[in-house]
C-alpha positions in Angstrom: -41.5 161.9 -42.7 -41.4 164.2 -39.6 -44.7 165.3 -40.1 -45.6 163.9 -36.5 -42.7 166.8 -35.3 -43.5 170.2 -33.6 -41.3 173.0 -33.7 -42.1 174.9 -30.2 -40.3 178.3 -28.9 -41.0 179.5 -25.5 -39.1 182.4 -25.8 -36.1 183.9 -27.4 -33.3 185.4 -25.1 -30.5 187.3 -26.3 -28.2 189.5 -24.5 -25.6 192.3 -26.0 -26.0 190.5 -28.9 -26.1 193.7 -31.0 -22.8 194.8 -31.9 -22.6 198.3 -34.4 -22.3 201.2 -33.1 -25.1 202.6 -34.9 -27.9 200.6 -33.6 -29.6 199.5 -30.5 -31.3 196.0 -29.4 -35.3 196.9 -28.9 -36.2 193.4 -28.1 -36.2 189.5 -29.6 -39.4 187.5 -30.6 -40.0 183.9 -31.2 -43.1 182.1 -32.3 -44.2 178.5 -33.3 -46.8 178.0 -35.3 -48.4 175.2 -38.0 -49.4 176.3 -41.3 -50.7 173.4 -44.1 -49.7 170.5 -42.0 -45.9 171.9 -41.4 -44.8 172.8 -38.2 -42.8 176.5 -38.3 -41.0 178.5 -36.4 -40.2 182.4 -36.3 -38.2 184.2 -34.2 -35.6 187.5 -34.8 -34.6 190.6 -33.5 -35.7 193.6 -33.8 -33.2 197.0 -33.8 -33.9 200.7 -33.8 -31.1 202.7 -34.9 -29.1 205.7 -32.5 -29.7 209.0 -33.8 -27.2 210.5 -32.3 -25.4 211.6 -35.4 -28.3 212.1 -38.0 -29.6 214.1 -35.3 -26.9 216.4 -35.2 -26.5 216.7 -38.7 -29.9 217.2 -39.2 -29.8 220.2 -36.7 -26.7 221.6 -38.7 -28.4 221.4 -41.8 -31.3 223.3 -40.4 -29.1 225.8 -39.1 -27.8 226.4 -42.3 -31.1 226.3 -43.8 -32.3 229.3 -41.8 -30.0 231.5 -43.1 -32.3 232.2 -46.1 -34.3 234.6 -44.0 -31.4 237.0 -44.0 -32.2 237.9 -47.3 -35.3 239.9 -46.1 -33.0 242.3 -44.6 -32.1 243.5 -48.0 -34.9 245.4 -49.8 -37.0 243.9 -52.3 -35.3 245.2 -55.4 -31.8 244.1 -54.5 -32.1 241.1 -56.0 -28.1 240.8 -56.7 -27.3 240.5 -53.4 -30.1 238.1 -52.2 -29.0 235.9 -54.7 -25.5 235.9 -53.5 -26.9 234.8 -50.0 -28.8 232.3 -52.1 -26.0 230.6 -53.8 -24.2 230.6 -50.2 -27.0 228.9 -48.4 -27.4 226.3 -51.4 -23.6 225.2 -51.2 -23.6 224.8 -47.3 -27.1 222.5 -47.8 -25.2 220.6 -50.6 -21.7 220.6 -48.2 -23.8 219.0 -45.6 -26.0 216.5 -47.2 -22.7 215.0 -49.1 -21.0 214.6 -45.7 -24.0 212.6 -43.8 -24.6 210.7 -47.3 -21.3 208.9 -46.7 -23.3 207.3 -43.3 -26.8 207.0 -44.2 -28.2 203.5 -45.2 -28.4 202.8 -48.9 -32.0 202.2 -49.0 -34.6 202.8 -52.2 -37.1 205.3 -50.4 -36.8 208.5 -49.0 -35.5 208.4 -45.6 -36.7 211.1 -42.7 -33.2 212.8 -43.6 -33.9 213.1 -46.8 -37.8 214.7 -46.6 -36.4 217.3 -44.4 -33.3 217.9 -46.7 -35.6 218.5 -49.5 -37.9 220.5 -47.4 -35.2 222.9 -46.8 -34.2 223.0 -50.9 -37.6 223.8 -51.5 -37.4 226.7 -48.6 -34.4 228.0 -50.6 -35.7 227.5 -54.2 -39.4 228.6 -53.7 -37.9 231.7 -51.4 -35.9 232.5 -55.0 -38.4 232.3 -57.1 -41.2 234.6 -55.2 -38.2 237.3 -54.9 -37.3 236.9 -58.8 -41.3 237.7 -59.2 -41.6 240.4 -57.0 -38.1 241.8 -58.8 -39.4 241.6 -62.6 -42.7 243.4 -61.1 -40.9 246.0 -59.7 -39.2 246.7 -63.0 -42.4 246.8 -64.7 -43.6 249.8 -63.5 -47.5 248.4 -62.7 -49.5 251.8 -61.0 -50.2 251.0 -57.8 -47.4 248.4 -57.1 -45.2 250.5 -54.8 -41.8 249.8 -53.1 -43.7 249.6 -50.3 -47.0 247.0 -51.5 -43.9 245.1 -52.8 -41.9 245.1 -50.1 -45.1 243.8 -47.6 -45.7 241.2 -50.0 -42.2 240.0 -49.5 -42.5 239.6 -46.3 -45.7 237.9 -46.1 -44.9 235.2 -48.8 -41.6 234.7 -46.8 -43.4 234.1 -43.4 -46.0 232.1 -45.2 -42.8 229.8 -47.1 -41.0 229.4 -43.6 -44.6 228.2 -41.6 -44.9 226.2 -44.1 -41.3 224.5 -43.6 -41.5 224.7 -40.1 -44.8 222.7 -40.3 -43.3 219.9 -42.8 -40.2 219.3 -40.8 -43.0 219.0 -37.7 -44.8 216.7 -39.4 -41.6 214.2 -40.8 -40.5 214.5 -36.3 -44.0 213.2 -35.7 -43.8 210.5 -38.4 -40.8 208.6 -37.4 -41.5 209.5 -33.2 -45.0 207.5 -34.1 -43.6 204.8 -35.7 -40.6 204.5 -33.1 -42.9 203.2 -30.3 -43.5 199.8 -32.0 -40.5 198.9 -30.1 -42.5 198.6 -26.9 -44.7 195.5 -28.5 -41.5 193.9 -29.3 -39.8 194.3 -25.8 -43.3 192.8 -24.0 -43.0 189.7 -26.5 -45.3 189.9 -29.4 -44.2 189.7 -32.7 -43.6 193.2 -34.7 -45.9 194.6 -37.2 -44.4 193.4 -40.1 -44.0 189.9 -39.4 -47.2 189.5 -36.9 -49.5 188.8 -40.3 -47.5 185.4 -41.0 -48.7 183.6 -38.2 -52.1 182.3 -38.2 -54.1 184.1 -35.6 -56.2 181.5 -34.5 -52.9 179.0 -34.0 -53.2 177.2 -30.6 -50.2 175.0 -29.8 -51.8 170.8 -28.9 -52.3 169.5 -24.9 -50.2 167.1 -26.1 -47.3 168.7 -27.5 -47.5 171.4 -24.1 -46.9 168.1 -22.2 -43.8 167.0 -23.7 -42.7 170.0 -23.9 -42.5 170.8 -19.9 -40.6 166.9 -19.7 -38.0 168.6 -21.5 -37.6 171.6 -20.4 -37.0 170.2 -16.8 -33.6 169.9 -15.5 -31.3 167.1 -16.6 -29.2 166.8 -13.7 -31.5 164.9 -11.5 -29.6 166.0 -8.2 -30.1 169.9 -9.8 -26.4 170.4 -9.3 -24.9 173.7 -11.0 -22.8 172.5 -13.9 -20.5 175.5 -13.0 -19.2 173.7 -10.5 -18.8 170.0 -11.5 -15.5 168.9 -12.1 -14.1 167.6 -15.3 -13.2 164.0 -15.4 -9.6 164.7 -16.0 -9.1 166.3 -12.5 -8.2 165.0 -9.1 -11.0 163.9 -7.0 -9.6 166.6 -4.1 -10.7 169.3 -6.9 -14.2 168.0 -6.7 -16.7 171.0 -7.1 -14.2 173.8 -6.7 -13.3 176.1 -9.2 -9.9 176.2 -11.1 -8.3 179.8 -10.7 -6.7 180.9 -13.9 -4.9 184.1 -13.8 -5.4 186.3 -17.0 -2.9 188.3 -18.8 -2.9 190.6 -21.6 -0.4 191.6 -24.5 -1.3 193.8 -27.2 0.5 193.6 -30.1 -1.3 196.1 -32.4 -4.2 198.5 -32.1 -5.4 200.5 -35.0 -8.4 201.0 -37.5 -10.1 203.2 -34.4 -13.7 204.3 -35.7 -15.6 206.3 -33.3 -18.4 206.7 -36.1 -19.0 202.9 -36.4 -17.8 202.6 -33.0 -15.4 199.7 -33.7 -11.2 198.8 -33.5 -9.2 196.4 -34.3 -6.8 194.4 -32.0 -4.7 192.2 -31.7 -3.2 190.8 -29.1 -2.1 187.7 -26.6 -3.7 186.2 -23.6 -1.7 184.1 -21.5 -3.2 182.1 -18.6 -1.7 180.1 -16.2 -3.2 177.9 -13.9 -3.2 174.4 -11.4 -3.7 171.0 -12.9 -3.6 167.6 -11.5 -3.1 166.0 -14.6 0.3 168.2 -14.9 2.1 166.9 -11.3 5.1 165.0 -12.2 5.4 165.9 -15.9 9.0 167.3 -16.6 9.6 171.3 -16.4 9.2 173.2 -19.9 7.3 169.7 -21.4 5.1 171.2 -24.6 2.3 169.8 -25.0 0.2 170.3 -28.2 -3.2 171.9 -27.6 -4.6 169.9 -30.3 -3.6 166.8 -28.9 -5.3 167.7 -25.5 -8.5 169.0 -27.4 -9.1 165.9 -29.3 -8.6 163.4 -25.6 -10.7 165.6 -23.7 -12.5 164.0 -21.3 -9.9 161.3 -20.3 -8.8 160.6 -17.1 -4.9 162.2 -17.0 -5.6 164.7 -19.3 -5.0 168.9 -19.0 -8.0 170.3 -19.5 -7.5 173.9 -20.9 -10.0 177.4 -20.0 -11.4 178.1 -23.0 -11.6 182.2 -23.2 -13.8 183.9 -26.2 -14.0 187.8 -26.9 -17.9 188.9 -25.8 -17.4 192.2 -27.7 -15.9 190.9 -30.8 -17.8 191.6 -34.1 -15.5 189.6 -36.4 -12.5 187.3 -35.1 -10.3 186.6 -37.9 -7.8 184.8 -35.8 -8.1 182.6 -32.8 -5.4 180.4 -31.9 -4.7 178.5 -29.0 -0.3 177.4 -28.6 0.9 174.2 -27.1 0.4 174.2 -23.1 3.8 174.4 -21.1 4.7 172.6 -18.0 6.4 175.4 -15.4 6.2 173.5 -12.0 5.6 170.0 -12.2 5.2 169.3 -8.3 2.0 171.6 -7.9 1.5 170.7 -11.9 1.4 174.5 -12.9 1.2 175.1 -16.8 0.4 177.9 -19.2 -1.1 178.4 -22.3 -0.8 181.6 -24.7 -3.9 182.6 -27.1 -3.6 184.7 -29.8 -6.2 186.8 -31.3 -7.2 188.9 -33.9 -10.7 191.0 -34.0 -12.6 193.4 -35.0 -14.5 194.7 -31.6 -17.2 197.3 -30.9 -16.8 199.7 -28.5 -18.5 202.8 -27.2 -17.2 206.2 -27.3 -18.3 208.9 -25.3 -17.4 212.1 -27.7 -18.9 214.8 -25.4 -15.5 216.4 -25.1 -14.6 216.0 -28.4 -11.8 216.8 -29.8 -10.3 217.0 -26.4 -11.8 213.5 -24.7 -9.7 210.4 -23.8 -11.3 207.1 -24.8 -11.5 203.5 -23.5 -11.2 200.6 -25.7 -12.5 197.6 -24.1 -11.9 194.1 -24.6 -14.3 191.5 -22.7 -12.9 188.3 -21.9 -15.4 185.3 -21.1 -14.7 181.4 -20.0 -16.4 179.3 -22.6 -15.9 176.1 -20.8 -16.7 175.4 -17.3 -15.0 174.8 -14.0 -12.3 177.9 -13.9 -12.7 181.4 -12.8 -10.7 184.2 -14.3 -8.3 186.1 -12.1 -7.0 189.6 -13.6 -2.9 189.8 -13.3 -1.2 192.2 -15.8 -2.0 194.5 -19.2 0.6 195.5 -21.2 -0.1 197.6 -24.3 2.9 200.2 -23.7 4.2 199.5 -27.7 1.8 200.7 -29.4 2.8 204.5 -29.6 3.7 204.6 -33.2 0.5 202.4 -34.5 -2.2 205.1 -32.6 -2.9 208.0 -35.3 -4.1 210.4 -33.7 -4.3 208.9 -30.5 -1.7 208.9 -27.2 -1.3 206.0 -25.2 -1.9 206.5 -21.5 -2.5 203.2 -19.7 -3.6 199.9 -20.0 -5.3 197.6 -17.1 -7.7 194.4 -16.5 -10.6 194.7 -14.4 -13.3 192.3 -13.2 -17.0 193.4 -13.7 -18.7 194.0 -9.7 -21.4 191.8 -11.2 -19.6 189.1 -12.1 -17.4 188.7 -8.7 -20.9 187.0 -7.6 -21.0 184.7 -10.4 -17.8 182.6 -9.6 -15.2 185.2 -11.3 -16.5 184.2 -15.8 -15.1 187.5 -17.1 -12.6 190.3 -17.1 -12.4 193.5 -18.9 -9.4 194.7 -21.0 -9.5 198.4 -20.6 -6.9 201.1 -22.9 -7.5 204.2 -22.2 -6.2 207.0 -24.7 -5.9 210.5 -25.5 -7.4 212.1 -28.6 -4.5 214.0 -30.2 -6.6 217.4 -30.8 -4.1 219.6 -32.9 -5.4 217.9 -36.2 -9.1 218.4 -35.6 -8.8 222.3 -34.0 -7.4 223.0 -37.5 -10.1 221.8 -39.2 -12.7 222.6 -36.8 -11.5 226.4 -37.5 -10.7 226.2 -41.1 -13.8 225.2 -41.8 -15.6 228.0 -40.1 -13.8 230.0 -41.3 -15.0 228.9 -45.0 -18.4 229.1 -43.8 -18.3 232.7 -43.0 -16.2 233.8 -45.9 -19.5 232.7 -47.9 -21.7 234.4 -46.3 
């Protein structure tokens, strides 16, 4: 029945809208197309992951891995003692792989990680065999085969062993860095690789459809007024096109579940506004008036309209509620209102001083309805001392982005900046060196 319909996508726009830690936005894609008489649409995202950590574990487990060659130090016929240096070597591999395991993606095919993990088992196993060999000829006794023919045949099967790992682990880098620059088709607008095959090559978009397309996308406000600054119908006339300052405050009531590896927290915590409205003048001091109420007659002349205020950072809100508005001056018709939240929210940690670095956990703050500007006034997240493990309080403070001063005041930043208690992870830092060289 709406086969006289067109699905059309200029473009897809999205911004920040990637929130884990672990990944970063390459660029969005959107395409309209007609297949069998159907109109379609496609349009995604497409994300490359941060190797910040796999890259340092993969340099670790490298590391580790070139400790193999140590057992050409030894001669050729101490086989004993190369294969306690063997035995080391494995256990660290297997110590590291298990600890990055815990964060790689649970996928059915090998991963880069995992080709060069098992390039360096093989270094270690086919290293062990060839010195076995060369340690059951040596006991044989063979005229000719000398301590010293055996001992350049060592070497030259080891240097031959560790080219060849060199040139695998090469080869993996130039795999995933050749396949990493399909990114830059996504961020100029064409589709990505995988999906580009669905759409019909040859698919032209009708004159006719272009037409009513650029009807609709022209503006509906006939006088191209900025709806940012329209006034509600609920207001005064003498607010007419100015903008309703709300001041912002912020109580945290708990912060915890701090994750620097997914690069998330949890909050929660109260935002209290306060702020002018006409509707308010003459109604009673310390009158409640239910927030629902005033949702469900917006738009009615003599109503309070209430700012709206979402979390931009927030990955999961599992609580958002909104208490009655209170009257606290009814001859200018100032009122308050008190939101309460509970989220999950990503934040980025800078972990170059690590374990001695302090941290900010931010909290964005954005107007969802229209007509208000923000105005930062207080931050208090002073009880939270006891909830922090293994993390000091320091201070707590609400900022407005420079950016955003230009663009009539939409957002304010919640900043808490703490202090890494470092006593926990020096121990463990040194313990587990000091495991490491007790091995080897």
């Amino acid at each position: 029945e709406d086969a006289h319909r067109y699905l059309v996508l200029k473009n897809c726009v999205s911004v920040d809208s990637v929130k884990a830690g672990e990944w970063a936005e390459l660029g969005s894609f959107a395409k309209s197309y007609e297949t069998g008489g159907n109109s379609k649409a496609l349009f995604g995202l497409q994300i490359k992951r941060f190797s910040r950590y796999y890259v340092t574990s993969l340099a670790s487990l490298c590391l580790w891995s070139t400790f193999i060659l140590f057992v050409y130090v030894l001669a050729v016929n101490d086989f004993r003692e190369r294969g306690k240096i063997m035995v080391g070597v494995l256990l660290v591999q297997n110590v590291a792989k298990v600890a990055v395991s815990s964060k790689m993606p649970r996928v059915v095919r090998i991963t880069a990680y995992d080709n060069m993990a098992l390039n360096s088992l093989g270094l270690l196993f086919s290293i062990g065999i060839c010195n076995a060999l060369l340690d059951g000829l040596g006991q044989m006794k063979i005229p000719g085969l000398t301590f010293e023919v055996l001992t350049i045949v060592d070497r030259c099967l080891g240097l031959v062993l560790f080219s060849t790992w060199l040139l695998s682990n090469a080869y993996v880098i130039f795999d995933v860095a050749k396949h990493s620059s399909e990114g830059k088709a996504v961020k100029a607008g064409n589709l990505p690789r995988q999906v580009a095959a669905i759409v019909p090559p040859d698919y032209t978009e009708p004159e006719e459809v272009l037409e009513e397309v650029a009807i609709i996308m022209r503006s509906p406000d006939p006088l191209s007024v900025d709806s940012a600054v329209r006034k509600t119908c609920s207001r005064s006339s003498e607010l007419l096109g100015e903008q309703v300052q709300v001041k912002v405050g912020v109580k945290f009531w708990l912060i915890s579940d701090i994750d620097v590896a997914s690069a998330t927290y949890l909050a929660k915590f109260h935002v209290i506004m306060e702020w002018f409205d006409q509707a308010a003048v003459g109604v009673p001091v310390s009158t409640r008036i239910s927030y629902e109420k005033l949702r469900d007659e917006a738009g009615r002349d003599g109503t309070i309209v209430v700012p709206q205020v979402g979390l931009k950072n927030a990955i999961t809100v599992s609580l958002e509620e909104y208490s009655d508005v209170i009257v606290l001056e009814d001859q200018k018709g100032l009122v308050t209102c008190r939101v309460h939240f509970n989220a999950n929210l990503h934040n980025e940690f800078c972990l170059e001083s690590f374990p001695f670095d302090c941290q900010r956990l931010l909290a964005e703050l954005h107007l969802v309805n229209t007509g208000f500007e923000l105005v930062p006034n207080f931050c208090n997240a002073g009880d939270q001392l006891k909830s922090l493990d293994g993390w000091n309080f320091t201070t707590a403070a609400l900022a407005q982005p420079d950016d955003d001063i230009a663009a009539n005041r939409q957002r304010v930043l919640v900043n808490v900046i703490l202090e890494r208690q470092s006593g926990f992870f020096v121990k463990q830092v040194l313990s587990i060196y000091w495991f490491l060289t007790t091995l080897m």
